[in-house]
DRENDO-1510 file (C-alpha; in Angstrom, 1 decimal, always signed):
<recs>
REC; n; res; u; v; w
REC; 1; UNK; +93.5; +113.3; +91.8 .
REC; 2; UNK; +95.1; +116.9; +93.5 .
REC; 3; UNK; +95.9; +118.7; +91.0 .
REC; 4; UNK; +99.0; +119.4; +93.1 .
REC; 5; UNK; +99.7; +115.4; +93.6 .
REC; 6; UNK; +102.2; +113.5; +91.0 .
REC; 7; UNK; +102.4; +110.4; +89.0 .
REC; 8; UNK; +98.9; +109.2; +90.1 .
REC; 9; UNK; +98.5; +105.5; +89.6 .
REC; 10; UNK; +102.3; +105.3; +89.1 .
REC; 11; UNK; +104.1; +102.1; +90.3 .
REC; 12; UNK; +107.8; +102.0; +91.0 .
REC; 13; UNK; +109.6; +99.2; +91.8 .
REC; 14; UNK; +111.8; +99.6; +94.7 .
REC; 15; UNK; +114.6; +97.0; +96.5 .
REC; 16; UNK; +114.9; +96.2; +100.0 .
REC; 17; UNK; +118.5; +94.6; +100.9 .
REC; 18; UNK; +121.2; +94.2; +103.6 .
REC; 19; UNK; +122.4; +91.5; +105.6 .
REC; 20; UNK; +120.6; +88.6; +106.4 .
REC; 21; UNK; +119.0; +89.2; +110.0 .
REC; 22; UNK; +118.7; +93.1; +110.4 .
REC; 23; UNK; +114.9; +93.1; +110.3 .
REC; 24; UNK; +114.1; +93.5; +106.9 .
REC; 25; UNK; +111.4; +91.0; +106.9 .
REC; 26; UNK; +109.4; +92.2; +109.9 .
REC; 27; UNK; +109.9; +95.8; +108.6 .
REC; 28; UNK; +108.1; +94.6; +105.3 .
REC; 29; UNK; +105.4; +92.2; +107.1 .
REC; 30; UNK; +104.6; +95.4; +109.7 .
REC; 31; UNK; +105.2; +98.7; +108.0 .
REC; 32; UNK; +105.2; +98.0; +104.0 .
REC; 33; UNK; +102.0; +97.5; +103.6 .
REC; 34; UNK; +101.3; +93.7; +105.2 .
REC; 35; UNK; +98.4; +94.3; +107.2 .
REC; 36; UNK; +96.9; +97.3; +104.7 .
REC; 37; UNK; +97.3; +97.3; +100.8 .
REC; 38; UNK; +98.8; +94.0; +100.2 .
REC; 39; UNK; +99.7; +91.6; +97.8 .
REC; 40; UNK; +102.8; +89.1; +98.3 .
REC; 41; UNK; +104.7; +86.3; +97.6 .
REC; 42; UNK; +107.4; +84.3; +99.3 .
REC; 43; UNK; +109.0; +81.9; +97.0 .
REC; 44; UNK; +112.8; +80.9; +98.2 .
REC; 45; UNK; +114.6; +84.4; +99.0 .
REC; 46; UNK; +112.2; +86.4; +97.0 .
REC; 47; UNK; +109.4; +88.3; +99.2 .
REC; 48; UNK; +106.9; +90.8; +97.3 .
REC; 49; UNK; +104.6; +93.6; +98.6 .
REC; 50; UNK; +103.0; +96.6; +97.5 .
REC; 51; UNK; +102.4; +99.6; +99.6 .
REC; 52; UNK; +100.8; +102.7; +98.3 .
REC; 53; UNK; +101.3; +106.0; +99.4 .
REC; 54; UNK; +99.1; +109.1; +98.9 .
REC; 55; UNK; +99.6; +112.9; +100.4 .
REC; 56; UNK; +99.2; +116.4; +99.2 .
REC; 57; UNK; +101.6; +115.7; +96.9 .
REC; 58; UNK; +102.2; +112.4; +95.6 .
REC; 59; UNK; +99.9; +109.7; +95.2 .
REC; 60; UNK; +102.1; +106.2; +93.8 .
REC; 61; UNK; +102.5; +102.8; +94.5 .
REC; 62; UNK; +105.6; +100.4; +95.4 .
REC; 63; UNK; +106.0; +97.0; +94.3 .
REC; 64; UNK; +108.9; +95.9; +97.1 .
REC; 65; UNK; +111.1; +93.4; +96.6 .
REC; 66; UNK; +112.8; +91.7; +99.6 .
REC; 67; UNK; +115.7; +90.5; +98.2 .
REC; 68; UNK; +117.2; +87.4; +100.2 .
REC; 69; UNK; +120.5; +87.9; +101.7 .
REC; 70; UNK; +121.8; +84.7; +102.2 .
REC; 71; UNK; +125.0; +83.4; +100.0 .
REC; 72; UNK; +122.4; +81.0; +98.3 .
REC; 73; UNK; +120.6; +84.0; +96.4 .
REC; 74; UNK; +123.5; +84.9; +95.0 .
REC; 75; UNK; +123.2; +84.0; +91.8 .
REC; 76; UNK; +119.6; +85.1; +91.4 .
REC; 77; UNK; +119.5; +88.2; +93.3 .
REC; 78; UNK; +121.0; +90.3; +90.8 .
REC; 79; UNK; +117.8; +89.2; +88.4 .
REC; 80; UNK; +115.1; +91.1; +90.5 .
REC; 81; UNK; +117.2; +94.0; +90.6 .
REC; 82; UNK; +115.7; +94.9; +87.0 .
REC; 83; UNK; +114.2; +97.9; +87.0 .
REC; 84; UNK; +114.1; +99.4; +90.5 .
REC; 85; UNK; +113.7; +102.8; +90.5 .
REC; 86; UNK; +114.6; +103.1; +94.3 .
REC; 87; UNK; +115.8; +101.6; +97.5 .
REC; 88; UNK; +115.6; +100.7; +101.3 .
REC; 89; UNK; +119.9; +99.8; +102.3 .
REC; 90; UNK; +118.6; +97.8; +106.2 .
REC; 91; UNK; +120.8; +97.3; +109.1 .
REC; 92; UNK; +120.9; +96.8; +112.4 .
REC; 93; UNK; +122.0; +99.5; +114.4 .
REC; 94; UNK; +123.1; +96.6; +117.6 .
REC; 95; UNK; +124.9; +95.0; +114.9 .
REC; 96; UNK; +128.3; +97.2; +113.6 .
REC; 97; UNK; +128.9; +94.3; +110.8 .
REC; 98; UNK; +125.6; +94.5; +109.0 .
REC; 99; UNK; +126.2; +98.4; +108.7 .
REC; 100; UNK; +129.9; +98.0; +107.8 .
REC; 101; UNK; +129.0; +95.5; +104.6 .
REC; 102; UNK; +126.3; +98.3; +103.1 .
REC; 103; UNK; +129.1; +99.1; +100.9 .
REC; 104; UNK; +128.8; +95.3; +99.4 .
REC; 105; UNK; +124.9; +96.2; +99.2 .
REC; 106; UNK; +125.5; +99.9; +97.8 .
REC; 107; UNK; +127.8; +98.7; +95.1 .
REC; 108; UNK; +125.7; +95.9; +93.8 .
REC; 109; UNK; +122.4; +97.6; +93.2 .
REC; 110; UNK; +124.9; +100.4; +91.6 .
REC; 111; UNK; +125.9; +97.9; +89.2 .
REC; 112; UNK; +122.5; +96.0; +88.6 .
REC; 113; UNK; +120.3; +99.5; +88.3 .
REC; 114; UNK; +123.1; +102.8; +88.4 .
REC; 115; UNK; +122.7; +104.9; +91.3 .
REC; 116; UNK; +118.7; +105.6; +92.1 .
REC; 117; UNK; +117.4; +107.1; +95.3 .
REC; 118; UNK; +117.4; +105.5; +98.4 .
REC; 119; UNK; +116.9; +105.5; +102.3 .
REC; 120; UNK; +119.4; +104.0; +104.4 .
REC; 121; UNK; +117.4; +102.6; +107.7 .
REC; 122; UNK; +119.0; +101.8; +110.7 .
REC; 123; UNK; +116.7; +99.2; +112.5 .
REC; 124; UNK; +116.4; +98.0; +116.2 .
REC; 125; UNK; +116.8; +101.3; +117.1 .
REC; 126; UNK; +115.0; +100.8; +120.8 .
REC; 127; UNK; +117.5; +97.9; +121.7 .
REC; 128; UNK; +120.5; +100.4; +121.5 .
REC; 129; UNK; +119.6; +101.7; +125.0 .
REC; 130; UNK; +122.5; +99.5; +127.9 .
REC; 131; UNK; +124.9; +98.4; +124.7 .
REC; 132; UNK; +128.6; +99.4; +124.9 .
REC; 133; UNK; +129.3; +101.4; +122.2 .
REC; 134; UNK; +131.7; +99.1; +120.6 .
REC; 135; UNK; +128.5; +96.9; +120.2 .
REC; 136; UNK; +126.0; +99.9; +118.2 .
REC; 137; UNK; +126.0; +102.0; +115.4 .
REC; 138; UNK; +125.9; +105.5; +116.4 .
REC; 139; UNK; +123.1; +107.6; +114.5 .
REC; 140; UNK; +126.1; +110.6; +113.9 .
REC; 141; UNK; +127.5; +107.3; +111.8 .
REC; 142; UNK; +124.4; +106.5; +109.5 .
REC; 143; UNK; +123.8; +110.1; +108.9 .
REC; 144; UNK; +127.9; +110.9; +107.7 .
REC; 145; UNK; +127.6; +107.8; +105.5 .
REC; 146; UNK; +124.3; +108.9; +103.5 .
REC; 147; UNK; +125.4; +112.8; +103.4 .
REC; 148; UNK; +129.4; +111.5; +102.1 .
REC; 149; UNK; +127.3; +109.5; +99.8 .
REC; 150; UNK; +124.9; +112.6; +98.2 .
REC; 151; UNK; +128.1; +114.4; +98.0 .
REC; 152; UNK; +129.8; +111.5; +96.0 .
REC; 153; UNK; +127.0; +110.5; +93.5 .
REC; 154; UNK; +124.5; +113.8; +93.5 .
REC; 155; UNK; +121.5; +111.4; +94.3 .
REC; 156; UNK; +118.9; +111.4; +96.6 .
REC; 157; UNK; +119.3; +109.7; +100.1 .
REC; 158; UNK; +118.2; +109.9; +103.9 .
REC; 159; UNK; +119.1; +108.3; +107.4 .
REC; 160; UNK; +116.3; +107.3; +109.2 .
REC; 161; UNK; +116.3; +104.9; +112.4 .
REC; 162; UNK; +113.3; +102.7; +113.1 .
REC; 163; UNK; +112.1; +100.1; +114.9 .
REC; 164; UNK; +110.6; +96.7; +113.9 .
REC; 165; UNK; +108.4; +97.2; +116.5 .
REC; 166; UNK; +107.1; +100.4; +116.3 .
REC; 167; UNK; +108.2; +101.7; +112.5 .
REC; 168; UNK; +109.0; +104.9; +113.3 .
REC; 169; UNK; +110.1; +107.1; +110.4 .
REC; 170; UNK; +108.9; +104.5; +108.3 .
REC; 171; UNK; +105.9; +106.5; +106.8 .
REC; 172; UNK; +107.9; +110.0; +106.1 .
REC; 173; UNK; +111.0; +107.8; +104.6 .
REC; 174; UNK; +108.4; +106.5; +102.1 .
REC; 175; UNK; +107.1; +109.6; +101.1 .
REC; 176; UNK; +110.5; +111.0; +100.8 .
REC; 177; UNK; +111.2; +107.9; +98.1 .
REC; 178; UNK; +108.4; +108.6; +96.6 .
REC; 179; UNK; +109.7; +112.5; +95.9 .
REC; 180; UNK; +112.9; +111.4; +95.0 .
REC; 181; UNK; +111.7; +109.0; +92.5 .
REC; 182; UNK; +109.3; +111.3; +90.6 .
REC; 183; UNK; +112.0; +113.8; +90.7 .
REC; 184; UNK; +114.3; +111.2; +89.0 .
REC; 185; UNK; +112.1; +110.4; +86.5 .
REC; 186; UNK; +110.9; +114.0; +85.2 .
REC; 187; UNK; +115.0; +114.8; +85.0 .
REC; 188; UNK; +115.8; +111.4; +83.4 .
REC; 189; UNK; +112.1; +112.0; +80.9 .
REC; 190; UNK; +112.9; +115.6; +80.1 .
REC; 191; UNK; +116.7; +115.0; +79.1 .
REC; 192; UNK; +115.1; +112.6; +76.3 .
</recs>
């Protein structure tokens, strides 16, 4: 290990929510690891994957939980909540409703894990381009919520847009995470 990386060998367990159909399961099958370090299950609403990141500084691992969105997970969604240390808020960025119920998504991990770090992705970035804007999320949007947000709660967060297709931003948002985390953990372990 660098002796300036972190937490080597470290695994946190981060969520991945929103609304069903804003890309969150492409995003995890192309960017979080699917084709690379990868382990994963998909068992009725419940996907799991681990991605690793390593740089100068920080060398962890993520287990990632794709929590299903659908009314039917419900009930058992706020189970796999347990223990997250971080998380990815998804929507799509053609689709104003998905980023308008992140307060529904915001306030439940709040209440299943307290406020943790987080990145709030705007996907489908490239289909923006010849939509009304009545019918898209403008990025000046995204990036008032998360800083309105920090301001509120103290915590960690960042705007990034992607796309499912290329997962731009995906990489840096990772490594950001994986600060943020660490971070959280040192304050949370030093005020014990």
């Amino acid at each position: 290990m660098n002796k300036n990386q972190k937490n080597d060998g470290e695994v946190y367990k981060i969520v991945l929510i929103g609304d069903e159909d804003v890309g969150k399961e492409i995003l995890r099958e192309n960017y979080f690891g699917y084709n690379q370090d990868f382990t994963a299950f998909d068992d009725k609403g419940l996907t799991f994957a681990i991605k690793r990141v390593e740089s100068e500084e920080v060398k962890v691992a993520f287990q990632i939980w794709d929590l299903g969105s659908k009314k039917e997970f419900d009930l058992a969604r706020p189970y796999f909540y347990r223990d997250s240390k971080g998380a990815f808020l998804v929507f799509d960025v053609t689709n104003p409703s998905s980023f308008q119920n992140l307060p529904k998504w915001l306030e439940e991990l709040w209440k299943r894990v307290g406020k943790v770090p987080m990145i709030v992705c705007g996907n489908r970035a490239n289909l923006r381009e010849g939509k009304e804007s009545k019918e898209i999320v403008r990025t000046e949007l995204g990036r008032e919520y998360c800083r309105r947000i920090k301001e509120k709660t103290g915590i960690d967060i960042l705007y990034i847009e992607t796309s499912e297709e290329t997962g731009e931003n995906i990489e840096p948002a990772f490594e950001f995470l994986a600060k943020a985390i660490i971070k959280l953990v040192e304050t949370r372990n030093a005020k014990k």
